[in-house]
N, C-alpha and C positions, 0 to 999 in steps of 0.2 A: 784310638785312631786306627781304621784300618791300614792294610799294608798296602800299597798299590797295587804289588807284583805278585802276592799270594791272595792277599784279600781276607787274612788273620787278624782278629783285634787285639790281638796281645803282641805289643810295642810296646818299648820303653821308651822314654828318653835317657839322650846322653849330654847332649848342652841347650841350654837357653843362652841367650843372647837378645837386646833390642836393637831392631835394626838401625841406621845411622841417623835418623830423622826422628827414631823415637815413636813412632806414631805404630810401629808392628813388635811381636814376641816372634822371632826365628829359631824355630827349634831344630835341633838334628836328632830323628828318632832313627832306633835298630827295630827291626819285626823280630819276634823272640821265635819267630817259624822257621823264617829261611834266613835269618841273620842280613838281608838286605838294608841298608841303609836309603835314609831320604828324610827331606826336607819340608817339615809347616812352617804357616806363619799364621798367628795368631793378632787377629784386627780389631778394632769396638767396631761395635755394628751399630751404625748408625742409619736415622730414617730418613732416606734422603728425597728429595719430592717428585712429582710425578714426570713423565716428559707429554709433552704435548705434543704428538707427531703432527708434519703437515696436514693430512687428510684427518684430522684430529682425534684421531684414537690418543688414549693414554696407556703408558704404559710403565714401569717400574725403571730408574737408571739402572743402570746393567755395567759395573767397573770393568766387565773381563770385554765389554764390546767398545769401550772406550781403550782399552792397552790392545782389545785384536785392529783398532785402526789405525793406530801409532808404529807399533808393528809394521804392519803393512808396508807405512809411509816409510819406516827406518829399516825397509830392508836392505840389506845390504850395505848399508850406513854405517860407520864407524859410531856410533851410540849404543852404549853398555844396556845390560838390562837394568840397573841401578836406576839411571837416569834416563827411562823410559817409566819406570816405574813411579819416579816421583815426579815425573809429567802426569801422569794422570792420578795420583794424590792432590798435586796441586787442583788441577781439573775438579776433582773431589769436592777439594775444603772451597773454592770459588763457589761450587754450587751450593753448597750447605749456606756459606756465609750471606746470599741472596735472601734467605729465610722466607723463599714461599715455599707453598703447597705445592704449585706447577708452576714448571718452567715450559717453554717452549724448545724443541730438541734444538733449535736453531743455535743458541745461547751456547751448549756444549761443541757445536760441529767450530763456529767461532772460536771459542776457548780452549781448544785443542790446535785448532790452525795458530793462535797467537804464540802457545808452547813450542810450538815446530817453526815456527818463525824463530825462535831466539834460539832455539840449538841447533838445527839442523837445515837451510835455505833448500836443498834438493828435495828432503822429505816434503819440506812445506808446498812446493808447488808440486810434490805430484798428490798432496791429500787435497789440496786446492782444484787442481783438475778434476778431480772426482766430486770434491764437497760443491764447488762451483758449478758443474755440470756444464762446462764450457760450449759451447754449440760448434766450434768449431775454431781454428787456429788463430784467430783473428782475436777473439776471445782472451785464447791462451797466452797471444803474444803482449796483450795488453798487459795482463797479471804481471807478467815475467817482467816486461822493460820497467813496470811501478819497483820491483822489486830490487832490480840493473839498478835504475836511480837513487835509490834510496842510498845504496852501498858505492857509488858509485868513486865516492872519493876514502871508502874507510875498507875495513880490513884482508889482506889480499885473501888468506881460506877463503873468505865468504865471495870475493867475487871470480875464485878458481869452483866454486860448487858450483856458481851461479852459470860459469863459463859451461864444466861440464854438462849441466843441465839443457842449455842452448843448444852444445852440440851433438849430443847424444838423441837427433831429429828434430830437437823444437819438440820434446814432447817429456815427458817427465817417465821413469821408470829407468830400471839398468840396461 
């Protein structure tokens, strides 16, 4: 393994661990250069099937473009990286478990918005406003009050996110 910081392949390891879901090998290596410590993870490499963009190109799933949108969405959010991480595992095993060839990208932009629907109602409407491509506030306020309704009589977090959300312009982001 190279070093990050010096860019030497002589690293040891000092601990293995699997991570809490089992599904990664977490290592903590030292570079034997500059003694710097850091962090692998070691994953099975699975094949997982094609995406079918709108304009129909195909192109390979890409996991780190699915955690850079979740991200996004949970900036600034009280959401660990743990459980950012096993949002898009989950995301993952959904699509493997479909067992086609190609999916269409649509499948994933859904199945990432339902993750963020159940941990995070802020994240979810601002990755909504974007995945939805809202045309204009009219649009946005419909998503939002479907969302208002649904929690309308269940748990107060979710409808103090849902409140901030409203009044931070009617528009989603911090």
């Amino acid at each position: 393994m190279k070093c990050p910081s010096c860019g030497s392949t002589g690293t040891k390891v000092i601990d293995s661990r699997l991570t809490k879901d089992g599904n990664a090998i977490r290592r903590r290596r030292e570079c034997e250069s500059c003694e710097r410590r850091f962090t692998t993870y070691e994953r099975l490499e699975e094949v997982f099937p094609l995406l079918v963009k709108k304009d129909g190109r195909r192109e390979p799933f890409e996991r780190g473009k699915v955690l850079a949108g979740i991200q996004k969405a949970l900036e600034k959010r009280p959401v660990s990286a743990d459980v950012q991480e096993a949002m898009v595992d989950r995301v993952g095993r959904y699509i493997l478990e479909l067992g086609e060839k190609e999916i269409p990208s649509e499948v994933i932009g859904e199945r990432v918005m339902a993750e963020l629907r159940d941990v995070d109602h802020v994240a979810y409407v601002r990755f909504a406003s974007v995945y939805r491509s809202f045309k204009d506030l009219d649009d946005f306020m419909v998503q939002l009050k479907e969302l208002l309704a649904e929690h309308a009589h269940g748990n107060d977090a979710v409808s103090a996110d849902l409140a901030a959300a409203r009044f931070e312009g009617s528009a989603p982001g911090p």
